[in-house]
Backbone and ligand atoms as CSV (ligand in chain L), in Angstrom:
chain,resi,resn,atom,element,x,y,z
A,1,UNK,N,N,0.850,-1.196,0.000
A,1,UNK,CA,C,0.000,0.000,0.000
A,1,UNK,C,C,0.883,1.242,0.000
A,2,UNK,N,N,0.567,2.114,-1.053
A,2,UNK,CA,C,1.570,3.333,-1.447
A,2,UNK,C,C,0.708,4.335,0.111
A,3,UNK,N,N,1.059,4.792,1.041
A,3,UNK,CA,C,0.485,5.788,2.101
A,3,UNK,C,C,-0.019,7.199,1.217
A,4,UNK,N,N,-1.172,7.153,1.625
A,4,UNK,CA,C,-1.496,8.705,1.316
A,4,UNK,C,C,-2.555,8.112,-0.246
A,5,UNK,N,N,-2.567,7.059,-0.955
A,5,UNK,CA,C,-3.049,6.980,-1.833
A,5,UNK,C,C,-3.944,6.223,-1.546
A,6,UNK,N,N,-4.811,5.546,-1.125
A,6,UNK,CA,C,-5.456,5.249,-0.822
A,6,UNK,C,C,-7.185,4.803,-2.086
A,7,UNK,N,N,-7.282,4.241,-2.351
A,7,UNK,CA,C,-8.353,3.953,-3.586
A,7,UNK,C,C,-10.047,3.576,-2.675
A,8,UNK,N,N,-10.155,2.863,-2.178
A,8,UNK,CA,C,-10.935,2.214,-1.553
A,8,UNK,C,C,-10.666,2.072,0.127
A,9,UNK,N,N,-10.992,2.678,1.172
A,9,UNK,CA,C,-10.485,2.045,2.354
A,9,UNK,C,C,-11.185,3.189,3.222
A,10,UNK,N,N,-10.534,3.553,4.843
A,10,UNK,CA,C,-11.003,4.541,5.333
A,10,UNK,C,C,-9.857,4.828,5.963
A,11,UNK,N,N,-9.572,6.310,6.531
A,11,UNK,CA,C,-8.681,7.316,7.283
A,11,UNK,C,C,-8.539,7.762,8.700
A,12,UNK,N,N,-7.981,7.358,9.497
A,12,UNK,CA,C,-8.944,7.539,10.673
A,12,UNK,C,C,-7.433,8.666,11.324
A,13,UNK,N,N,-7.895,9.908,11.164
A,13,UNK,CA,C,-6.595,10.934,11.174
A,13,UNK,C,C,-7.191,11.601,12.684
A,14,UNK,N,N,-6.332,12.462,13.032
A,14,UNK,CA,C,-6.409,13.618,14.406
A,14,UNK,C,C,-6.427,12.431,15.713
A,15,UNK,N,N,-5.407,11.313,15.836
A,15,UNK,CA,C,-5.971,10.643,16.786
A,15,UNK,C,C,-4.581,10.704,17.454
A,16,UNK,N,N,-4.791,11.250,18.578
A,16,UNK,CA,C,-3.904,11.761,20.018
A,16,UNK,C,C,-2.419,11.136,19.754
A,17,UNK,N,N,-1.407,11.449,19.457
A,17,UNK,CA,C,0.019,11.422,18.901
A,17,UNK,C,C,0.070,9.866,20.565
A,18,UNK,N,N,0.433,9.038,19.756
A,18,UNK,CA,C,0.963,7.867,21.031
A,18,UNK,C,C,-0.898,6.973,21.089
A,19,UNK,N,N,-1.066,7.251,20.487
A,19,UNK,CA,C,-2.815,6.268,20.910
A,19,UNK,C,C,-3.148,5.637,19.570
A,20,UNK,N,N,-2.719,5.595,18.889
A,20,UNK,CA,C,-2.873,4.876,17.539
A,20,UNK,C,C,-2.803,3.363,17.182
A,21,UNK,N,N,-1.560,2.825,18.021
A,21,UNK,CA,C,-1.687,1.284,18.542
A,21,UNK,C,C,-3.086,0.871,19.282
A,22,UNK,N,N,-3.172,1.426,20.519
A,22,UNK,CA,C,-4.313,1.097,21.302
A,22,UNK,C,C,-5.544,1.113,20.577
A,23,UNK,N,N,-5.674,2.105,19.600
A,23,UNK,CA,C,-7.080,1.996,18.571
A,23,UNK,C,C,-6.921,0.924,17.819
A,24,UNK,N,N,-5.996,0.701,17.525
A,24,UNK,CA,C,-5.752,-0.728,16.454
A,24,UNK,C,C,-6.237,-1.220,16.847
A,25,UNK,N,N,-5.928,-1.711,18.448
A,25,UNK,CA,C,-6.379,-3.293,18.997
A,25,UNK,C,C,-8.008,-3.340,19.410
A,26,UNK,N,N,-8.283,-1.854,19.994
A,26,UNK,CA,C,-9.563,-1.404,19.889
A,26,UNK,C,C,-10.735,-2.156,18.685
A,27,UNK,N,N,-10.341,-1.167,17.612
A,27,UNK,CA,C,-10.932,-1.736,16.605
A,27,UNK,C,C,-10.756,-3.151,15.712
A,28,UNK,N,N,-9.674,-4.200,16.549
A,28,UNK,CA,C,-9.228,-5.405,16.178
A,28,UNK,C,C,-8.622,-5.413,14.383
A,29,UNK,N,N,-8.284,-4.583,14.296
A,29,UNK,CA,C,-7.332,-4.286,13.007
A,29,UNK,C,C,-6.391,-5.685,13.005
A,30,UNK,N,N,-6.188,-5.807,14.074
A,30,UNK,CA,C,-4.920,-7.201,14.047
A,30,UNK,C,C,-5.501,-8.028,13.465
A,31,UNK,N,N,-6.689,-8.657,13.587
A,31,UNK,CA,C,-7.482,-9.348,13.417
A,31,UNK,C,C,-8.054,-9.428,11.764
A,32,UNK,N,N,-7.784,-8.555,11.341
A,32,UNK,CA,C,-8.847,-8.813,9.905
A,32,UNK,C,C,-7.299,-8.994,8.698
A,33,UNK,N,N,-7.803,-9.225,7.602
A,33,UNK,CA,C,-6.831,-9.385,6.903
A,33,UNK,C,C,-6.526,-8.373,5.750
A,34,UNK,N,N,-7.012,-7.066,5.881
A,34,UNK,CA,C,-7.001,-5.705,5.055
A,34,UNK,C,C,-5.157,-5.426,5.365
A,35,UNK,N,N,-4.871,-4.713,4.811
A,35,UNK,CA,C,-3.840,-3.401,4.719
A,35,UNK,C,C,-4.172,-2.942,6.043
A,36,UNK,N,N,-3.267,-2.363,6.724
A,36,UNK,CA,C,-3.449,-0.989,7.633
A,36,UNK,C,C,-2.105,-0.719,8.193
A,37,UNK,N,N,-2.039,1.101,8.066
A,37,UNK,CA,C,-0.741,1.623,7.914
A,37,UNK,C,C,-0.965,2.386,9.258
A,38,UNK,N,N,-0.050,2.680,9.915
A,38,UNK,CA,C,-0.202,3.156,11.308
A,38,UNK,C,C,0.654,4.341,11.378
A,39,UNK,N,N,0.406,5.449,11.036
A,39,UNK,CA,C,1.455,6.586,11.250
A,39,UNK,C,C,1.715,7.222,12.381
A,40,UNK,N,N,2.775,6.995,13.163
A,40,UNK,CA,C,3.106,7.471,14.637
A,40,UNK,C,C,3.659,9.419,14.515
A,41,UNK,N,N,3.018,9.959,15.155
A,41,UNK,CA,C,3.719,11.087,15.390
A,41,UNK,C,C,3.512,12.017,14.335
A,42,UNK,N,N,2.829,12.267,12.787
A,42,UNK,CA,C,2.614,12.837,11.883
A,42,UNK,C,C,2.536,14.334,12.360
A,43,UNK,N,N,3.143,15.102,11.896
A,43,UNK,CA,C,2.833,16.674,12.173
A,43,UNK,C,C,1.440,17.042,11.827
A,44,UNK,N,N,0.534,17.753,12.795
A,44,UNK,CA,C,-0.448,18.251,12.777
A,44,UNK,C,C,-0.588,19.861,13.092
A,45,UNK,N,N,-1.001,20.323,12.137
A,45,UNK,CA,C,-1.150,22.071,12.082
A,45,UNK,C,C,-1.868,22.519,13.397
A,46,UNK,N,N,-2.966,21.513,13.930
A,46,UNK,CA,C,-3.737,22.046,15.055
A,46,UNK,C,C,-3.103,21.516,16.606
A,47,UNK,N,N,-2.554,20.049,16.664
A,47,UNK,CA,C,-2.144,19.516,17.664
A,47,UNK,C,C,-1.114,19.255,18.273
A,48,UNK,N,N,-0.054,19.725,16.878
A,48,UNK,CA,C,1.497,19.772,17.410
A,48,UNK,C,C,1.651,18.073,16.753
A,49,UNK,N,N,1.575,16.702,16.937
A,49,UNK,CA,C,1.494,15.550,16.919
A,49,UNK,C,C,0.506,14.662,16.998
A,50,UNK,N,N,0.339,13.845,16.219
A,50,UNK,CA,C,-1.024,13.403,16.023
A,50,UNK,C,C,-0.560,11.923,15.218
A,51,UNK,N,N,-1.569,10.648,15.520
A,51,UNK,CA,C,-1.287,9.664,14.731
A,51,UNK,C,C,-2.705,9.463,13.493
A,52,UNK,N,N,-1.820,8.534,12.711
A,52,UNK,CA,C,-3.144,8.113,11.688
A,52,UNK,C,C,-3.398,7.157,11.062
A,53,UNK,N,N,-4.164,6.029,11.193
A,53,UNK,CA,C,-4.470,4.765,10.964
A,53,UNK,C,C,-4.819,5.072,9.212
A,54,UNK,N,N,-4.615,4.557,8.847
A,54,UNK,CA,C,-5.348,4.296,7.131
A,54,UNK,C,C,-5.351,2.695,6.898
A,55,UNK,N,N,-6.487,2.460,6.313
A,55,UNK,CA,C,-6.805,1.201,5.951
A,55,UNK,C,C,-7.419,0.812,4.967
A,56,UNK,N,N,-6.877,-0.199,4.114
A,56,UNK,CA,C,-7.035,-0.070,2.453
A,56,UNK,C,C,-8.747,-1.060,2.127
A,57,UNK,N,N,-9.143,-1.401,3.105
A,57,UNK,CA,C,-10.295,-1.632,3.191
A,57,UNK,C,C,-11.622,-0.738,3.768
A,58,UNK,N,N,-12.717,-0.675,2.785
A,58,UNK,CA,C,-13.674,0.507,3.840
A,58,UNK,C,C,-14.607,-1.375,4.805
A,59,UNK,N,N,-14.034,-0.747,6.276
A,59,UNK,CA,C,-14.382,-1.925,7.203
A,59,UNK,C,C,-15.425,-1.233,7.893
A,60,UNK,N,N,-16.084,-1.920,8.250
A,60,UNK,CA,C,-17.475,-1.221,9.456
A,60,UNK,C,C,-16.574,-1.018,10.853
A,61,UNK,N,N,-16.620,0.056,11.116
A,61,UNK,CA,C,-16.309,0.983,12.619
A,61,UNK,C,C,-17.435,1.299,13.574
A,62,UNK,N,N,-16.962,0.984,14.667
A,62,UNK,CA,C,-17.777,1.681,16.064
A,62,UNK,C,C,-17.393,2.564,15.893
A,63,UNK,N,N,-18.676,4.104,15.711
A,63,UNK,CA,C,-18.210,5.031,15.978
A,63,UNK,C,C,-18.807,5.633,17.479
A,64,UNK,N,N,-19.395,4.754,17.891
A,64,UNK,CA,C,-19.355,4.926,19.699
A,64,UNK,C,C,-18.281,4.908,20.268
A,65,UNK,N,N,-17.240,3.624,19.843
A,65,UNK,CA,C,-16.394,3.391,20.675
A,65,UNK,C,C,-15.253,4.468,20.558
A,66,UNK,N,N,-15.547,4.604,18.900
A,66,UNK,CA,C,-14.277,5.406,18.709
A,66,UNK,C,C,-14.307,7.207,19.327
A,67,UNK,N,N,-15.834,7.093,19.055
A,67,UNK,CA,C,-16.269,9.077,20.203
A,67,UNK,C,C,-15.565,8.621,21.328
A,68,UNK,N,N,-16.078,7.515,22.017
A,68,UNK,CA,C,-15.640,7.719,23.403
A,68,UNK,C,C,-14.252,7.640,23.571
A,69,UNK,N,N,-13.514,6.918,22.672
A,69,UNK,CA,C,-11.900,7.037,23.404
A,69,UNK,C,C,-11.065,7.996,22.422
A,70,UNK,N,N,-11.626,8.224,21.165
A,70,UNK,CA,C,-10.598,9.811,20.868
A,70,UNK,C,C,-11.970,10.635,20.117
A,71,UNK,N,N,-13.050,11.846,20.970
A,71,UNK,CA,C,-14.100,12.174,20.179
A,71,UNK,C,C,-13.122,13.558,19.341
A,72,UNK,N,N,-12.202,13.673,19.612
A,72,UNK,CA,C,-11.215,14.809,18.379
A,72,UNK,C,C,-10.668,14.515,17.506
A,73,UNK,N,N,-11.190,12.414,16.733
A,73,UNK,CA,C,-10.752,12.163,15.873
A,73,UNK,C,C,-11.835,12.205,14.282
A,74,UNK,N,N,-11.225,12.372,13.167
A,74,UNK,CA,C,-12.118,12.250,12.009
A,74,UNK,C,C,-11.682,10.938,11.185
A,75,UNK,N,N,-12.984,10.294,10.586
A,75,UNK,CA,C,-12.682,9.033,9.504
A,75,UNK,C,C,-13.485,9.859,8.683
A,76,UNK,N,N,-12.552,9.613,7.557
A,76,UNK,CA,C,-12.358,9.942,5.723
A,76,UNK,C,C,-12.529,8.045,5.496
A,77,UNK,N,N,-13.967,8.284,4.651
A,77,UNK,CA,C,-14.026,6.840,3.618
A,77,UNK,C,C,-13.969,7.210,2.473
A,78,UNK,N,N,-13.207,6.519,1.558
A,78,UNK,CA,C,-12.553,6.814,0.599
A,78,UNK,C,C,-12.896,6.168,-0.302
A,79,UNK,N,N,-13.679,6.135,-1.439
A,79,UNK,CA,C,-14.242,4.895,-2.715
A,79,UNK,C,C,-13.538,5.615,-3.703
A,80,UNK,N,N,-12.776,4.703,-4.856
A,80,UNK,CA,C,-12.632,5.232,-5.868
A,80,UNK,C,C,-11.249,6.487,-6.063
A,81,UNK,N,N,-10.747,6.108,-5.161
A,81,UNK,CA,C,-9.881,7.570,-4.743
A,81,UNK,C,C,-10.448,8.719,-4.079
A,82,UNK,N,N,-11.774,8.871,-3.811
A,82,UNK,CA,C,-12.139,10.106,-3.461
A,82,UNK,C,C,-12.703,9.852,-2.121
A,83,UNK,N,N,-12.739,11.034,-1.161
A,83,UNK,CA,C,-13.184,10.776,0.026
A,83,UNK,C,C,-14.983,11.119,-0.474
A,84,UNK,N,N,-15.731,10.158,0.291
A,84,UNK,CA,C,-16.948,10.759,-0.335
A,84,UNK,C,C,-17.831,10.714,1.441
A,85,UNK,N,N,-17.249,10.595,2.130
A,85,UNK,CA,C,-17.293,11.128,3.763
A,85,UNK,C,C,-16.578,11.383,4.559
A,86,UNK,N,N,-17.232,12.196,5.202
A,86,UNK,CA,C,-15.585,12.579,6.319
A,86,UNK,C,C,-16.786,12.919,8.232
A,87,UNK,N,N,-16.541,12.122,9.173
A,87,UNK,CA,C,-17.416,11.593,10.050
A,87,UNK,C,C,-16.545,12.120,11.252
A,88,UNK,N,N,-17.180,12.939,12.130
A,88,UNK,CA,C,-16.691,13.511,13.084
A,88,UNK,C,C,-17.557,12.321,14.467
A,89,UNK,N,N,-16.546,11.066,14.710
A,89,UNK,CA,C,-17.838,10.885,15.600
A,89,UNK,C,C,-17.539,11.545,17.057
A,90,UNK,N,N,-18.956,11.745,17.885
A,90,UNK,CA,C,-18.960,12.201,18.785
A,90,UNK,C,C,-19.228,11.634,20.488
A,91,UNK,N,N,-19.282,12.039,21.277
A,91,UNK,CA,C,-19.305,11.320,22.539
A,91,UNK,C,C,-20.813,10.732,22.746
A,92,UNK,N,N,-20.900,9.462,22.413
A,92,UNK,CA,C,-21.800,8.724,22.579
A,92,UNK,C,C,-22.940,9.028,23.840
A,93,UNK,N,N,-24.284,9.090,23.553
A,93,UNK,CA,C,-25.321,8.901,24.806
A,93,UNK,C,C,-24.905,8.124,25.363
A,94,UNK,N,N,-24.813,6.904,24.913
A,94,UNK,CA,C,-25.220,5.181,25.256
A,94,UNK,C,C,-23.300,4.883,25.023
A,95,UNK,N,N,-22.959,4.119,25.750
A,95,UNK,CA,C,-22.023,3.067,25.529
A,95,UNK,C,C,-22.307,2.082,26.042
A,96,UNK,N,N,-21.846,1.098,25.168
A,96,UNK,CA,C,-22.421,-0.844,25.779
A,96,UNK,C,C,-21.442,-2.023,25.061
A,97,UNK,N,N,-21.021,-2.665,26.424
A,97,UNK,CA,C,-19.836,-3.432,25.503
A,97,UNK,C,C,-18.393,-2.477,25.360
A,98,UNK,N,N,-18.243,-1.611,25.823
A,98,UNK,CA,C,-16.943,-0.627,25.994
A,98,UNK,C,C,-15.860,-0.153,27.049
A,99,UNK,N,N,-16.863,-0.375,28.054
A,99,UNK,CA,C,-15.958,0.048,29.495
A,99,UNK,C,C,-16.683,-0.811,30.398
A,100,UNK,N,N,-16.020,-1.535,31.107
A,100,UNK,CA,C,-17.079,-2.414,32.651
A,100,UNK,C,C,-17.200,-0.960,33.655
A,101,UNK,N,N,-18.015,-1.844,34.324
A,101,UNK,CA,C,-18.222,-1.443,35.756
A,101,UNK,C,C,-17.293,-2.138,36.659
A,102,UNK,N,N,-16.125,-1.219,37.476
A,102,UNK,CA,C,-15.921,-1.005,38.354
A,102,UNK,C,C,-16.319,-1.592,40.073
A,103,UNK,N,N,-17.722,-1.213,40.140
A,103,UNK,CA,C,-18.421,-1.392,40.827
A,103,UNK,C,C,-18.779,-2.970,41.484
A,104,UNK,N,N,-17.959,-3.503,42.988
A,104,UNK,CA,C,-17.983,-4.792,43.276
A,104,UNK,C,C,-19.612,-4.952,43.242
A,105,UNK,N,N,-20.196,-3.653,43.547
A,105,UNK,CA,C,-21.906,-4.509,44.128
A,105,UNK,C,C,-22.591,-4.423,43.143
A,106,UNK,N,N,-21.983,-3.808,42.071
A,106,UNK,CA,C,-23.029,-3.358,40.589
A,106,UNK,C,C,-23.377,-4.799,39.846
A,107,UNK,N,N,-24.810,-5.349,39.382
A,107,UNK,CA,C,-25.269,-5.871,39.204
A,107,UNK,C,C,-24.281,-6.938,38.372
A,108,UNK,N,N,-24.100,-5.964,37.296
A,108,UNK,CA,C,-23.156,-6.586,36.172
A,108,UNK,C,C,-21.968,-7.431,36.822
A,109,UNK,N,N,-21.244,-6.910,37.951
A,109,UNK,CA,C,-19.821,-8.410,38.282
A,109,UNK,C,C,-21.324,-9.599,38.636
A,110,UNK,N,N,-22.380,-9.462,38.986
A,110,UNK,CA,C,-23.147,-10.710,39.713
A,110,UNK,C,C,-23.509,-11.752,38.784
A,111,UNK,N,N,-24.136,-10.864,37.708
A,111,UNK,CA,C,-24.441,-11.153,35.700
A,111,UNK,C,C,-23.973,-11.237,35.285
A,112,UNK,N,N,-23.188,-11.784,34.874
A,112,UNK,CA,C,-21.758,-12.660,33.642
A,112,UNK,C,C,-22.392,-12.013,32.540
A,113,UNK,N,N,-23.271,-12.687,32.134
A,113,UNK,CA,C,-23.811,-12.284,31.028
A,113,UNK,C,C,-24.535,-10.945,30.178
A,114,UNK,N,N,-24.580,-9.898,31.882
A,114,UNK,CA,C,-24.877,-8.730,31.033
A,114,UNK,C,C,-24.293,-7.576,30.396
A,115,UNK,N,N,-24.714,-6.985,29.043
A,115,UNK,CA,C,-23.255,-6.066,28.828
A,115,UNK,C,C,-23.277,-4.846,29.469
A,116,UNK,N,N,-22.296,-4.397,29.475
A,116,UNK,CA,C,-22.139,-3.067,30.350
A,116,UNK,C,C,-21.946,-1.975,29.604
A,117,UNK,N,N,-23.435,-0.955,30.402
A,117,UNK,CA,C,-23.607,-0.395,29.838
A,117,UNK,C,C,-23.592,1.170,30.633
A,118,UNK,N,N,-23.167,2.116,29.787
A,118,UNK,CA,C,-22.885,3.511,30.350
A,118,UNK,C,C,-24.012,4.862,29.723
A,119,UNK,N,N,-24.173,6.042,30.252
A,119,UNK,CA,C,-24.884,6.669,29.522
A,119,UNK,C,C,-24.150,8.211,30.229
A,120,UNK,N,N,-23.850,8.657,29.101
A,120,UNK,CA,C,-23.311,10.338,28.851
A,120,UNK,C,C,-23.997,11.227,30.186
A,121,UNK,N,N,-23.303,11.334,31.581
A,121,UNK,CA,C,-24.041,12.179,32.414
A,121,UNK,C,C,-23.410,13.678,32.102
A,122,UNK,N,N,-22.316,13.434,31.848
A,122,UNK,CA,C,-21.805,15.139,31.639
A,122,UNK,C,C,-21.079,15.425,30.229
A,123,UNK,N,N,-21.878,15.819,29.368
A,123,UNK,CA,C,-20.933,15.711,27.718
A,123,UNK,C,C,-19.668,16.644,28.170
A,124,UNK,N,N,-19.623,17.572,28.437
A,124,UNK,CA,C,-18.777,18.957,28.531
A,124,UNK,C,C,-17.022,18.136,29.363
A,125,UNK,N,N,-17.708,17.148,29.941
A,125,UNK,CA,C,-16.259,16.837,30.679
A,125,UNK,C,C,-16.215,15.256,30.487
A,126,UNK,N,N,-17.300,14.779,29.611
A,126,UNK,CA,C,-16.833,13.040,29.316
A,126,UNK,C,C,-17.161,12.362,30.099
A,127,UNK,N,N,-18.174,12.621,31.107
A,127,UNK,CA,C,-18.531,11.748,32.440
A,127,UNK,C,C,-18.836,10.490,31.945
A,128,UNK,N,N,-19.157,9.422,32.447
A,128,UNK,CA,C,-20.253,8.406,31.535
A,128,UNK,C,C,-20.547,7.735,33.048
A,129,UNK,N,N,-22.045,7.378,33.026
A,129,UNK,CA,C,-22.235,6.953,34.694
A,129,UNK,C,C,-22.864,5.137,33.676
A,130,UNK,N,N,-22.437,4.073,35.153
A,130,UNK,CA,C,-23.367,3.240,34.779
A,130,UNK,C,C,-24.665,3.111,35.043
A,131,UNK,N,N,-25.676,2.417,33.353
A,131,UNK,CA,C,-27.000,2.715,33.756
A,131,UNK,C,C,-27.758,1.733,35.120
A,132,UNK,N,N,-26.824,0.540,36.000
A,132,UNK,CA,C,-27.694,-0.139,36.843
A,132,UNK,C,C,-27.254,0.676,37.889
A,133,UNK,N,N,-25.692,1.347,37.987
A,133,UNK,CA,C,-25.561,1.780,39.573
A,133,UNK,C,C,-24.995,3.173,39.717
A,134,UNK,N,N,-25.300,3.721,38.727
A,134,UNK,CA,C,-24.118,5.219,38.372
A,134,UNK,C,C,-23.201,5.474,39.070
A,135,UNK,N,N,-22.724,4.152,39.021
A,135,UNK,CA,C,-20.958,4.738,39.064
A,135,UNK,C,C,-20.334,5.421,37.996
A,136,UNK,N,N,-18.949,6.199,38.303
A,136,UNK,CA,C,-18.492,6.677,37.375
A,136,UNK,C,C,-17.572,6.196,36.735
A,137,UNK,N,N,-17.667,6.013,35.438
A,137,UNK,CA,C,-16.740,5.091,34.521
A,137,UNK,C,C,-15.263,5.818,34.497
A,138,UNK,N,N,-14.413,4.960,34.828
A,138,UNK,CA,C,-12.673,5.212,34.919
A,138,UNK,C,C,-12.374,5.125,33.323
A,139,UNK,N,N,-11.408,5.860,32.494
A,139,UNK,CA,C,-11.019,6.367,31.410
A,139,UNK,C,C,-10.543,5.117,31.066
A,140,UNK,N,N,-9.529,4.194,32.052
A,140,UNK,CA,C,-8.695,3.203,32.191
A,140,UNK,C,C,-9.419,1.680,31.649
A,141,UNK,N,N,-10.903,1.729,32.152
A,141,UNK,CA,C,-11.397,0.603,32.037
A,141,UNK,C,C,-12.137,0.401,31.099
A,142,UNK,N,N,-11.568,0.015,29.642
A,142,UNK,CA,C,-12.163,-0.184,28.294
A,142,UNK,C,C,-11.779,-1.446,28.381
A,143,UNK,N,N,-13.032,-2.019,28.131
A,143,UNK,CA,C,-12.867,-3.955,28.018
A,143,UNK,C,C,-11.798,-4.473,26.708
L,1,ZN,ZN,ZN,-22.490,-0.539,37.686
């Protein structure tokens, strides 16, 4: 894959200089058998440093998951050579399946089986409480 040329695939640029691995594994990139180019450290006009995933496949993305752990990033899908979207996602209402609960008495450690789920209490500062016990979700604890 020539970088920067891209025909068919998606862009996933402005994502926090040093966090670009962790989205990989996030989005299980390891896992599929596409192209994907990982640019560490790229100069950014707005951020000083910034990384950028490109991937020569257009793959289906969480863009929940991806608001919640970088919402200052943009994906460019690209058909044909041309970007024909460019997707600002944002900090999710709802997260489920993204971060556990914390919480020894919260329902979910009792329920194996239920997913855990969060809901946006403070957009302005990223809160996310859980919906059985509103605790507050730790930044740290993405399943
Ligand atoms: Zn809980």
């Amino acid at each position: 894959m020539i970088i920067g040329s891209i025909v068919n695939g998606v862009v996933i640029d402005h994502i926090p200089a040093g966090r670009g691995m962790e989205l990989y594994h996030y989005l299980k990139l390891d896992r599929m058998e596409c192209q994907v180019a990982l640019i560490k450290n790229a100069h950014s006009r707005k951020h000083g440093k910034k990384d950028i995933l490109k991937v020569n496949e257009v793959i289906e993305l969480d863009f929940d998951m991806l608001g919640y752990i970088a919402p200052q990033i943009t994906v460019d899908i690209i058909r044909d050579s041309v970007r024909i979207e460019k997707i600002h996602p944002e900090l999710p209402e709802r997260i489920a399946g993204v971060i556990r609960c914390r919480n020894p008495r919260c329902i979910t450690s009792s329920e194996q089986e239920l997913r855990h789920e969060f809901r946006l209490a403070d957009r302005e500062n990223g809160i996310y409480r859980c919906i059985y016990c509103d605790t507050k979700a730790e930044k740290q604890s993405v399943i």
